[in-house]
C-alpha positions as CSV (number, residue, x, y, z in Angstrom):
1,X,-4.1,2.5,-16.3
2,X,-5.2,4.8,-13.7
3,X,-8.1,3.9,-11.2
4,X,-9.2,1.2,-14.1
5,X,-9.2,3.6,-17.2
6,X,-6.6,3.8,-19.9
7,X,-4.2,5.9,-19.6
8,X,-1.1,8.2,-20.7
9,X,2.2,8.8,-19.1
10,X,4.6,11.1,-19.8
11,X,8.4,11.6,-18.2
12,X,10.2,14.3,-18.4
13,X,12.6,16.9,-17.5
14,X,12.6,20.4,-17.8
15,X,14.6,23.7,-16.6
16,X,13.3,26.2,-14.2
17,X,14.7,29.2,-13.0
18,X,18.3,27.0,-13.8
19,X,17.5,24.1,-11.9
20,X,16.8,21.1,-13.2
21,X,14.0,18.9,-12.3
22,X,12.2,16.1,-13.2
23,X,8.7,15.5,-13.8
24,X,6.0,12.8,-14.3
25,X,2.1,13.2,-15.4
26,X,-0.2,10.5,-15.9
27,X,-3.7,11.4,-17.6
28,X,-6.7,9.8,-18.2
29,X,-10.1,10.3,-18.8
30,X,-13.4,9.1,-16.7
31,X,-16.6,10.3,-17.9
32,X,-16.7,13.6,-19.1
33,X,-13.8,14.8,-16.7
34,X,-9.8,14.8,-17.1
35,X,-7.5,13.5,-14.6
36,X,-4.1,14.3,-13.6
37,X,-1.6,13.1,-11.8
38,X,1.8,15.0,-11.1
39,X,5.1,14.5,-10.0
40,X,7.9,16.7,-9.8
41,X,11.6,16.9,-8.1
42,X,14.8,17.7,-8.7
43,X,16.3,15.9,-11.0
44,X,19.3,12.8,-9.6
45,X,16.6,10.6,-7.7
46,X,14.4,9.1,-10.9
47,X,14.5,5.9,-10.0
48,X,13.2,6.5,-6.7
49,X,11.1,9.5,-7.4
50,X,9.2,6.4,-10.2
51,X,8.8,3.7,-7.8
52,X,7.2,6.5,-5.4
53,X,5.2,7.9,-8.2
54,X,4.2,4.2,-9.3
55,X,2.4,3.7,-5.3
56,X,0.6,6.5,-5.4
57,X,-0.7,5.8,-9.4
58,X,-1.9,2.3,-8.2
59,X,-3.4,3.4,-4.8
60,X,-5.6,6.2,-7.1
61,X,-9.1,4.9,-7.4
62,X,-12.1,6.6,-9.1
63,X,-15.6,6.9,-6.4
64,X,-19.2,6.8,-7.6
């Protein structure tokens, strides 16, 4: 969920320029508009980088 509407999240990691990092996107839809929510870091800290991640996803909230 994100901000009370269903949502998907994806976790990942990808190469750049020959660094590693990881990355984390939730997405969801409210009205007629997309939303999305990024992370990236390098990669090594995922378990922290999540919980950190997970905060700011809750603290999101949709206003009229």
């Amino acid at each position: 969920m994100l901000g009370g509407e269903p949502a998907r999240i994806l976790v990942y990691h990808y190469s750049s320029t020959g660094v590693v990092a990881f990355g984390i996107d939730t997405i969801a839809i409210h009205g007629a508009s997309a939303v999305n929510i990024s992370w990236a870091s390098l990669a090594g800290a995922e378990e922290a980088d999540s919980t950190t991640f997970c905060f700011v996803q809750e603290s999101f909230r949709f206003t009229p």
